[in-house]
N, C-alpha and C positions, 0 to 999 in steps of 0.2 A: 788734733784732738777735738771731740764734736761735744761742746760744755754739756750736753744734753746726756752724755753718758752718764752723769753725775746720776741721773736718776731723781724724779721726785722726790723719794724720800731723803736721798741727800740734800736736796732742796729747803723742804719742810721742816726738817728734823733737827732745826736748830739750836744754842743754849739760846736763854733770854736774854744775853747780853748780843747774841747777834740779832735778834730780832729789833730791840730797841735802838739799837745804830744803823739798821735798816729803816725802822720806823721814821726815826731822826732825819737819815738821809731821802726821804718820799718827801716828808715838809721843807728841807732844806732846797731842793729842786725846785719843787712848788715856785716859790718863792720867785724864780729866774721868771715863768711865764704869768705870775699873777697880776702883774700891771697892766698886762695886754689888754684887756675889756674894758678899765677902766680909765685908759689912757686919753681917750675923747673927754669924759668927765671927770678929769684933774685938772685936764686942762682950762672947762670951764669952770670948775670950782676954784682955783687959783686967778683964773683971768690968765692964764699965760698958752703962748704958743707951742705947735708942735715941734716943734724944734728945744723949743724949753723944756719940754713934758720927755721929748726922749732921752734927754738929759740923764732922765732917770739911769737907764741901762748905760750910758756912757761913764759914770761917777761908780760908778756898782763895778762896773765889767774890768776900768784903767787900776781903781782899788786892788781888784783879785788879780791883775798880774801882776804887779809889783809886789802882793803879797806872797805868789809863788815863791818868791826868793828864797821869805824866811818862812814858809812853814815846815820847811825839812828843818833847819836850823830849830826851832820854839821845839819840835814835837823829839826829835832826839838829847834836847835837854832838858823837856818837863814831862814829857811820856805824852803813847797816845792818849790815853785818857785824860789827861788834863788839857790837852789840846784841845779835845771834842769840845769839853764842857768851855773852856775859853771862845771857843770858838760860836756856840750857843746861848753863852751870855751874852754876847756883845752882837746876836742877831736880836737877842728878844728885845734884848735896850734899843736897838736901832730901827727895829721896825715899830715897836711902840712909838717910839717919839717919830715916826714918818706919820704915822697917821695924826700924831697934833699939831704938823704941818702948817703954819698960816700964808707961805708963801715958796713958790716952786723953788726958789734958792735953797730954803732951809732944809724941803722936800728932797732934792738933789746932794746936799749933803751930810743927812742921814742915812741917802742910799750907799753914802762912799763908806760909811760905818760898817753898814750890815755887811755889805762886802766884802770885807775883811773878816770879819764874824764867819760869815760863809763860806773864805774863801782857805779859813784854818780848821773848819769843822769838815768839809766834802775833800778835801784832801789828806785827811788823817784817817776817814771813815772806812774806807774800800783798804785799808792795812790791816784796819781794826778787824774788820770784817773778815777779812782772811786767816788773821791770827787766829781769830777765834770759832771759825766755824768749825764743825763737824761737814764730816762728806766730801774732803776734799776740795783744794783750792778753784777748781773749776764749778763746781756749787754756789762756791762763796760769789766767784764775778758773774755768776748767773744771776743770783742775787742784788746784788748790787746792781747791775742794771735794770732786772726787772724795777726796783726804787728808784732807779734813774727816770726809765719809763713811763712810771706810774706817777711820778709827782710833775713831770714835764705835761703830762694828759690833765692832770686833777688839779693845776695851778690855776690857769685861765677858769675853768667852772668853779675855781672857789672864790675866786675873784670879779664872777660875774653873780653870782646866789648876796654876795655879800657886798658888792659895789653897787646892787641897784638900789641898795636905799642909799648910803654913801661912800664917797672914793674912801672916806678913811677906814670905815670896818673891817676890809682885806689885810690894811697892814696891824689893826687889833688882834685880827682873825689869828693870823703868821705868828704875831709874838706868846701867842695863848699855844698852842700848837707847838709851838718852840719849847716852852718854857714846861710840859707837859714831855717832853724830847729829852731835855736836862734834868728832870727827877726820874725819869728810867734810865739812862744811862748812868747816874749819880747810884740807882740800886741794884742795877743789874749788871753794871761792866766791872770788873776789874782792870787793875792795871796792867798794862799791856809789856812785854821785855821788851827795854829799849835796846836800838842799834846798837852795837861794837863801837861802831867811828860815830862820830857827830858830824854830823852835815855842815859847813859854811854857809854862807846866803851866795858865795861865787860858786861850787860846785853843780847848781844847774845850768849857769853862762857856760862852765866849761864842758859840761857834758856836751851842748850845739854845737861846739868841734868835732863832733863828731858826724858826718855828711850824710849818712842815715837817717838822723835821727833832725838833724838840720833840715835835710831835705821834707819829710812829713811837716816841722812847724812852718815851713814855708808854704807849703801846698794848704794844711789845715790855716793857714793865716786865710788864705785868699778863700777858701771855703766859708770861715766863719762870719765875713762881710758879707757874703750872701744869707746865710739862716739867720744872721740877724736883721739883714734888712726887713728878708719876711716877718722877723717876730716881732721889729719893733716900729717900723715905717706902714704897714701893711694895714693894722686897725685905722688907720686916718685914711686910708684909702676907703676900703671897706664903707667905714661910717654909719657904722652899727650900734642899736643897743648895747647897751650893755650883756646883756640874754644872747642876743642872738652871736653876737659876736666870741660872747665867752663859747657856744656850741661849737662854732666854727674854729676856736683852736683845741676846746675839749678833743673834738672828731681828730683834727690835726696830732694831738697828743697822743690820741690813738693808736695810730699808725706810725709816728713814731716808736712809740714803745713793742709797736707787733713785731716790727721790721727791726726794731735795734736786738731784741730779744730772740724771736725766734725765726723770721726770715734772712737774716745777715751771714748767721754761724753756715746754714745750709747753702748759698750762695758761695761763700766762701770757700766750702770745700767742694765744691763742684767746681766752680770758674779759677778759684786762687784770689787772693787778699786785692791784690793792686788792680787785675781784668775789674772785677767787681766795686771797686773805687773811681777808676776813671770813667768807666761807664754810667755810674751813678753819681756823678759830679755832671756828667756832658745832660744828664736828663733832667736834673736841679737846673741847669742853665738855660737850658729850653723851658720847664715848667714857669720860672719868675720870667721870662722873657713875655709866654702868654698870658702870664697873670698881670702883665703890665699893659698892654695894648689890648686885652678880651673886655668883656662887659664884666656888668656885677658878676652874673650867676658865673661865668667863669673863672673872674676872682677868685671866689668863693672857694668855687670847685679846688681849682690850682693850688690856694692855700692848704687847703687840706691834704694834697694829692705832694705836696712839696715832702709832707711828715714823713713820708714813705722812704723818701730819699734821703731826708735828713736824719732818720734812725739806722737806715745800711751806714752812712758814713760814719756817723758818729762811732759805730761799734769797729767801724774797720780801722778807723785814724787810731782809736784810743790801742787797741793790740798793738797797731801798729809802730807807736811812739813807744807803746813798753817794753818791744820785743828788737827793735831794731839796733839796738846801739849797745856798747858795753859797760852802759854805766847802771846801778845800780837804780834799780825800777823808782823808786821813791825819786831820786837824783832828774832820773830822766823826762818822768810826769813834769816837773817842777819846769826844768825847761822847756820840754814843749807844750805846755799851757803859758809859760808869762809870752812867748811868741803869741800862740794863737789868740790870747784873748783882748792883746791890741785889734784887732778887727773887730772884735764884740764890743770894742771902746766906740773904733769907730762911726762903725757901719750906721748905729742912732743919729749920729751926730751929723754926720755926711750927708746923708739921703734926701731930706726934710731940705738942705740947704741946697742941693742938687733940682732939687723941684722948684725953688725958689729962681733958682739962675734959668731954668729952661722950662719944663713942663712934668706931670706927675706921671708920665713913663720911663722917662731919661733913667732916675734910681733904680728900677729893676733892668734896663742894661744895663747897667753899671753892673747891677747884683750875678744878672748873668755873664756879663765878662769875667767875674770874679771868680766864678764858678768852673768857667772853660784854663783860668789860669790854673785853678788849682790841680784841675786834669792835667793838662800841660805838664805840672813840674811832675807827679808822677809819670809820663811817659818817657820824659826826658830824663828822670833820675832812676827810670825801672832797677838798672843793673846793678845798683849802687842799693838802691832800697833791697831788692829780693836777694843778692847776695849777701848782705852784709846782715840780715835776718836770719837765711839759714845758717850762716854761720856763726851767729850767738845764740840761735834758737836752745839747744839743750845745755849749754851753758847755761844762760840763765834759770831754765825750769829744774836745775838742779842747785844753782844758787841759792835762791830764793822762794821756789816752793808758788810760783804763780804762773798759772797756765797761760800760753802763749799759742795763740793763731796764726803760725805760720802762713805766708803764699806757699 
């Protein structure tokens, strides 16, 4: 199915409770790239190291998978909607108190707050979203990723417009934002029909029994050590204004969002789900290789040109984890995000110390090794991935009512 059939005005034509869970979910995104700019000047605003500073994204990123566990658990027994708004209070608290920060510890762990906040609010949102759109469920995740998109693009430039007078305004900016998120939602959503069954915090462990669905969190593991190295190791390389650099992942957020949204779906049904994955993993691995040994301006370039790749994948992995296995969509998300986003722990944390031991290219090999592994397991688990896809494929889109992008 090509989401595009939905039609504009399936699109468009939303109630206000999807638009404001949309809205929510733009700022909630935001949020993942808005330290990028001002990562150089926290660091000297605090007096601490790059390695301290990316800390940030390491405390944020190890938070939201361990909280995959329980947000199926929280949200089949307090509903979506109280999820959201839980999940929004405890962003606006946490990023408020990130900007009164006196020292990158305390900075470091308010991000582990937010992240939790974030990590109960973006995984309830895209149900919410569906539950309640008009136009069909393929609308809805057009939707939702255009918000995916758009806040990944507009995170870095709000965090550069408001980090050039100080690091702390961004995380004001986020909680005001936020908090503007939770009085729409609080007027315009209703509560949402809870599941049948209640989720467990162990029903996404067990869903990974499943070698489908295994197989993608392992591939997107090694995937997501590479876009995070670029997101989070990349501004110290660079060594940018604040301005220039916020442009430089604005542009990046871009392309992301063109590519996640509307060059991915078309790729995919020409080539097939996986050709268009490993292809676009092996070009990730080549782009940070020469963004690692090029001058500035090809940095630069590279960075930006990474966005490209990083919005096909994103769109293919996430079908991909939802449609592959036979566990119930919510179930499955759950598990293949607490896999994946150990690498978004890491990758901050790693790279900075990698530069340390040897020199500031060594981390984008690494990023491009990580990149060719993640090909790798798709090649070597094709038969397993694409059969075991079409064979849940109308099962689920009859299950549960969410369109699936088959290979």
């Amino acid at each position: 199915m090509d989401p595009f059939d939905a039609g504009a005005d399936g699109i468009l034509r939303q109630p206000r409770a999807v638009w404001a869970t949309a809205g929510a979910s733009v700022v909630a995104f935001m949020g993942i790239g808005l330290v990028d700019p001002i990562l150089p000047s926290i660091a000297q605003g605090l007096d601490a190291t790059a390695g301290q500073v990316t800390l940030l994204f390491t405390s944020y990123f190890l938070i939201t998978a361990f909280a995959m566990l329980v947000t199926g658990f929280v949200s089949s027994r307090i509903g979506g909607r109280r999820t959201l708004l839980l999940g929004l209070a405890l962003v606006v608290i946490f990023a408020g108190l990130s900007g009164t920060s006196d020292t990158v510890g305390q900075l470091v762990g308010y991000r582990a707050g937010w992240g939790l906040g974030n990590a109960l609010f973006v995984s309830t949102a895209l149900a919410v979203i569906v539950g309640a759109a008009a136009g069909g469920s393929a609308a809805a995740i057009l939707l939702y990723e255009s918000a995916l998109g758009l806040g990944m693009a507009c995170g870095p430039l709000l965090g550069a417009l408001l980090g050039d007078a100080s690091w702390r305004y961004p995380f004001f900016g986020t909680a005001v934002l936020m908090a503007v998120g939770f009085l729409c939602i609080t007027a315009f959503l209703k509560e949402q029909p809870r599941p049948a069954r209640r989720t467990s915090p162990l029903d996404p462990l067990r869903a990974l029994g499943h070698g489908g669905l295994a197989s993608a969190a392992a591939s997107a593991f090694f995937y997501n050590y590479t876009f995070f190295t670029v997101l989070a190791f990349t501004p110290f390389v660079l060594n940018m204004t604040p301005y220039r650099s916020g442009a430089v992942f604005f542009a990046w957020g871009v392309l992301l969002a063109v590519f996640s949204v509307v060059v991915a779906p078309r790729l995919q049904e020409r080539f097939g789900s996986l050709k268009v994955l490993g292809g676009s993993l092996v070009l990730l691995a080549v782009d940070v290789l020469v963004l690692g040994y090029g001058d500035h301006t090809t940095a630069v370039v590279c960075t930006i040109l990474s966005g490209a790749f990083i919005g096909v994948n994103n769109t293919v992995y996430t079908e991909l984890a939802l449609g592959v296995s036979d566990a119930p969509r919510p179930v499955a998300s759950a598990g293949y995000n607490f896999v994946r986003w150990f690498a978004a722990a890491a990758a901050p944390s790693f790279a900075p110390k990698i530069e340390e031991w040897t020199d500031v290219h060594v981390p984008f090999v690494v990023a491009a090794v990580t990149a060719a592994a993640g090909a790798l397991v798709v090649v070597v688990r094709r038969e397993a991935l694409t059969r075991e896809a079409e064979e849940r494929e109308p099962r689920h889109a009859a299950q549960d009512g969410v369109a699936v992008f088959a290979d």
